[in-house]
C-alpha positions in Angstrom: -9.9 -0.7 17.3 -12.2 1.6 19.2 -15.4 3.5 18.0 -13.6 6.4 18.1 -10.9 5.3 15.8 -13.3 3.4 13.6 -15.1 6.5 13.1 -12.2 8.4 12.5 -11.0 6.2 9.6 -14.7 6.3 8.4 -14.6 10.4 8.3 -11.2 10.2 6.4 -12.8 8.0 4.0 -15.5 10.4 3.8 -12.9 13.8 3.0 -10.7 11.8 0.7 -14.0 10.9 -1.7 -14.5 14.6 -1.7 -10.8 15.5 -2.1 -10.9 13.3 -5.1 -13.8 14.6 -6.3 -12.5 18.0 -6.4 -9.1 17.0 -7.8 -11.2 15.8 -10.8 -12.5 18.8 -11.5 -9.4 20.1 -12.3 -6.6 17.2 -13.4 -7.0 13.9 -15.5 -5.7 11.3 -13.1 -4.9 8.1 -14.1 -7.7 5.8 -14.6 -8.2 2.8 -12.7 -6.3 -0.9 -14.2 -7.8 -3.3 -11.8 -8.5 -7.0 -12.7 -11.6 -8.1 -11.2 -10.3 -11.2 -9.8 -13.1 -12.4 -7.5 -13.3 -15.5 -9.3 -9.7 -16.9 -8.5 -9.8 -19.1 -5.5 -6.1 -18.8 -5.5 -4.3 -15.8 -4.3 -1.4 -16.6 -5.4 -2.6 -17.2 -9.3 -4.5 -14.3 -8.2 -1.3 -12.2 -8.1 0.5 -13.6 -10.6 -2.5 -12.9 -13.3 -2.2 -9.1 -12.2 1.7 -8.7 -12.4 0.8 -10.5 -15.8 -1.5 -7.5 -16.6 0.9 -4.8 -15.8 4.1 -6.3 -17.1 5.8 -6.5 -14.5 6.9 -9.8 -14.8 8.8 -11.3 -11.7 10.6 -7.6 -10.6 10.6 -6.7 -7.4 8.7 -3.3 -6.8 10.4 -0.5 -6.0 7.9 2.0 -4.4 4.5 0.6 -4.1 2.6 3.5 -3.4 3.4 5.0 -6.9 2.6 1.3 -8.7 -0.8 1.4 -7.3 -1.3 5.5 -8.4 -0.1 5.1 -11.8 -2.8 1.9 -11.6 -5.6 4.8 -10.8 -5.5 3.2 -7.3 -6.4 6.8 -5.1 -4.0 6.4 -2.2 -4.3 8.1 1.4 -2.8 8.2 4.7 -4.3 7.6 8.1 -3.8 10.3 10.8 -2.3 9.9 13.8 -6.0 9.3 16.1 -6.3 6.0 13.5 -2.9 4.6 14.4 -4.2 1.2 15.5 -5.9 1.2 11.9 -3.3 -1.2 10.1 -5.0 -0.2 6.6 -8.6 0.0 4.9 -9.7 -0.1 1.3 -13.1 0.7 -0.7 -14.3 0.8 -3.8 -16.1 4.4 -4.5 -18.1 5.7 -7.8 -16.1 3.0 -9.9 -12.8 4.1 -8.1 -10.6 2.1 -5.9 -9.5 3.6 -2.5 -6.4 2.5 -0.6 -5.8 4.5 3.0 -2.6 3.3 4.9 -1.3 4.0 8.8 2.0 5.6 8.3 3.0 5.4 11.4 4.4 1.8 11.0 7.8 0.8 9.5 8.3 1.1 5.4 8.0 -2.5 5.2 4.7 -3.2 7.2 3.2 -0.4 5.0 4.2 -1.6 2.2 2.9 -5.3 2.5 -0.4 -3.4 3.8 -0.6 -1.5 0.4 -0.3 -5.0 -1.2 -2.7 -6.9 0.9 -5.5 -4.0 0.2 -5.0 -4.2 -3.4 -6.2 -7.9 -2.5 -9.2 -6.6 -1.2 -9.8 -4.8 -4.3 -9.6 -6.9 -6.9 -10.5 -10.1 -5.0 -13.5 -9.1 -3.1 -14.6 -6.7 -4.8 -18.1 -8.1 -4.7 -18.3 -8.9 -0.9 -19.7 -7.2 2.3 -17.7 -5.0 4.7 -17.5 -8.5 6.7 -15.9 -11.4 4.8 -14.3 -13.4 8.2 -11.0 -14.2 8.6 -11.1 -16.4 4.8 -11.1 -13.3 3.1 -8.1 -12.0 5.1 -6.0 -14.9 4.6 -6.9 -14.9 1.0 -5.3 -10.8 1.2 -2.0 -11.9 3.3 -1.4 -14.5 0.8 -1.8 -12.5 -2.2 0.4 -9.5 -1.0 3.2 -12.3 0.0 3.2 -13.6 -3.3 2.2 -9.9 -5.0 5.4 -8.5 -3.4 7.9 -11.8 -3.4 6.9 -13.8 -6.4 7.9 -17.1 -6.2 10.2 -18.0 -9.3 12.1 -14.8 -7.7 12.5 -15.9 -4.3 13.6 -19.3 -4.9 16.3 -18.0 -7.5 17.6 -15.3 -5.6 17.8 -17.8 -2.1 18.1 -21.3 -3.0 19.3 -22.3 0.4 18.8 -20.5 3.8 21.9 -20.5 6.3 21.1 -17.9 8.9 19.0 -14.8 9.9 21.5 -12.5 8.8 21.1 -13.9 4.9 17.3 -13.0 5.4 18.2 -9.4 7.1 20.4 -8.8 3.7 17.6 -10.3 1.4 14.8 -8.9 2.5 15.6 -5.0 1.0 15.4 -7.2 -2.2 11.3 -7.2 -1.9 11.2 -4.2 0.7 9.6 -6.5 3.3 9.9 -7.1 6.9 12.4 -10.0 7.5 9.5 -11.4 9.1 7.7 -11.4 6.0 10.5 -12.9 4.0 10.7 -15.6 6.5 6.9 -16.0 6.2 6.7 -16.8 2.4 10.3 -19.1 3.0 8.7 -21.1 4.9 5.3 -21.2 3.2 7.0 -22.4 0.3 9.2 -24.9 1.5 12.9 -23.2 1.8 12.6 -23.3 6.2 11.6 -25.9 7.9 9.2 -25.9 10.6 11.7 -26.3 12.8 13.7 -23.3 11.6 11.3 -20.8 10.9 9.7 -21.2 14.8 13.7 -20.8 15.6 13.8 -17.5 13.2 10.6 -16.0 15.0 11.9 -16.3 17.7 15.6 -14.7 16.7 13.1 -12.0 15.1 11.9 -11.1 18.3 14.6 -11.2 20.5 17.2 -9.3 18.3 14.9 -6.5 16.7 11.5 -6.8 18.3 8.9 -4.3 17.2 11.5 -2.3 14.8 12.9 -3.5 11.3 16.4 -3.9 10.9 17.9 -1.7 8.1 14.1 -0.5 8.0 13.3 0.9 4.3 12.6 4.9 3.8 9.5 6.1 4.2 6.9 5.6 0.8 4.4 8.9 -0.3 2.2 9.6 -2.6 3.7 10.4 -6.0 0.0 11.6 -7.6 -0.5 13.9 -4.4 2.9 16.0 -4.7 2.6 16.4 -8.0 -1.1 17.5 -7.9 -0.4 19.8 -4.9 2.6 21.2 -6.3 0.0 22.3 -9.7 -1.7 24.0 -7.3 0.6 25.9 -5.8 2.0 27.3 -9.4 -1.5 28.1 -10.0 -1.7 30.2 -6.9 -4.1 28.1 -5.2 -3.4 27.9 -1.6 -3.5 24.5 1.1 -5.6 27.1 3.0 -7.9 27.6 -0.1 -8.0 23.8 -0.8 -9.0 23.6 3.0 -11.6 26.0 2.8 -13.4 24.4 0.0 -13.4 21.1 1.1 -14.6 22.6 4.5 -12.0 20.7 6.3 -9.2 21.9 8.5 -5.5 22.6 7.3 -4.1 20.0 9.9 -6.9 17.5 7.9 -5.7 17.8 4.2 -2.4 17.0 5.4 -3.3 14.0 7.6 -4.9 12.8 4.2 -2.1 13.8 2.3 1.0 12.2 3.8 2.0 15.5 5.0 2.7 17.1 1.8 1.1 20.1 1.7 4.4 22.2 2.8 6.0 20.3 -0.2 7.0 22.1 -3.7 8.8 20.4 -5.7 7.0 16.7 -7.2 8.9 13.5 -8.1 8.2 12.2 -11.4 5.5 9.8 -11.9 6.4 7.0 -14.5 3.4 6.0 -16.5 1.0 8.5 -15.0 -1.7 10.4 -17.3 -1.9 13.1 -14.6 -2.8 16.4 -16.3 -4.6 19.9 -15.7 -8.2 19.5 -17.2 -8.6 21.5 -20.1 
């Protein structure tokens, strides 16, 4: 990325600490339910241990942008100057941060989503520069995060063609390229075959997603906005007090700001403060 865009994404992380902050003041979000899992030297146990921990078993997940907030994971979007930002994700006063480029298919988001929850709860510990280890370690985490293994294997026990992985894939809500990916790392394709998919990949769809996924928002947001809004508390007054402009919150915010009416949020504690 350039300077500028690395300072961009630096400033957002800057306004969404303060947008959090002030969302405190006023709502109990859900609190954080993060193993710290910088121990595991196996991503894959890694994610398997935290499914364990939220009880979700083998399923496949549905939206994962609301799994993470009901987690008290404090998810944000990227603007449109960070676009060749894939994703980012910090730990901040004892919360976890997750930022995302939504500017990408459904899919790609949503296996950046998973491979930032990597981040957090495996290297939690380390520097801003881990090396390419520590990125591997993410990639195979949110492949086995979003398409557990005992699932997979049950659901394809033999591959015939590219079209079977085009159906298959809105199983997981990954790319067919990821679904390929994690056949092939676990011994369903061949070598042989899964060079032969990429290149089928690339030819027949390129840089788009076939029978691409809607887009995922934030669930916590909406709702919290939405509050707001009964309480007669304007985007423009939430703009001024943060000191940011209009066109800023919603970068943040997945665009939601002209939104009224919040979906519900299974699991979430979210409430006015007393």
């Amino acid at each position: 990325m350039s300077a500028r865009e690395r300072d961009a994404a630096l400033a957002a992380g800057s306004l969404a600490f303060e947008m959090s902050a002030w969302v405190r003041e006023r709502f109990v979000l859900p609190q954080p339910d993060l193993l710290d899992l910088s121990h595991e030297r196996d991503p894959a146990g890694a994610a398997r241990a935290l499914r364990q921990h939220w009880a979700i078993g083998e399923r496949p997940i549905s939206h994962m942008i609301k799994l993470l907030e009901t987690k008290g994971v404090r998810v944000f979007s990227l603007a449109e100057n960070t676009k060749n930002v894939d994703a980012f994700s910090c730990w901040h006063d004892g919360e976890p941060y997750v930022f995302l480029n939504t500017f990408k298919t459904t899919e790609r988001s949503r296996f950046d989503a998973a491979h930032e929850l990597a981040h957090l709860v495996l290297h939690k510990h380390g520097g801003p520069n881990q090396g390419r280890a520590a990125e591997l370690e993410a990639h195979a985490f949110a492949s086995s995060f979003l398409m557990p293994h005992d699932d997979v294997v049950a659901t394809i026990p033999f591959v015939r063609s590219l079209d079977q992985l085009v159906l298959a894939k809105k199983r997981w809500g990954v790319s067919v390229s990821a679904l390929a990916h994690r056949l092939h790392r676990i011994g369903r394709i061949s070598d042989w075959n899964y060079r032969t998919f990429c290149i089928q990949i690339n030819k027949r769809f390129g840089i788009n997603e076939p029978d691409g996924l809607p887009p995922e928002r934030s669930a916590i947001w909406q709702r919290v906005l939405t509050e707001l809004w009964r309480e007669g508390v304007t985007r423009q007054h939430v703009a001024a007090r943060l000191d940011i402009p209009e066109a800023e919150l919603d970068n943040l915010l997945f665009g939601l700001t002209g939104d009224v009416n919040p979906p519900s949020v299974a699991g979430s504690s979210l409430r006015l403060v007393p």
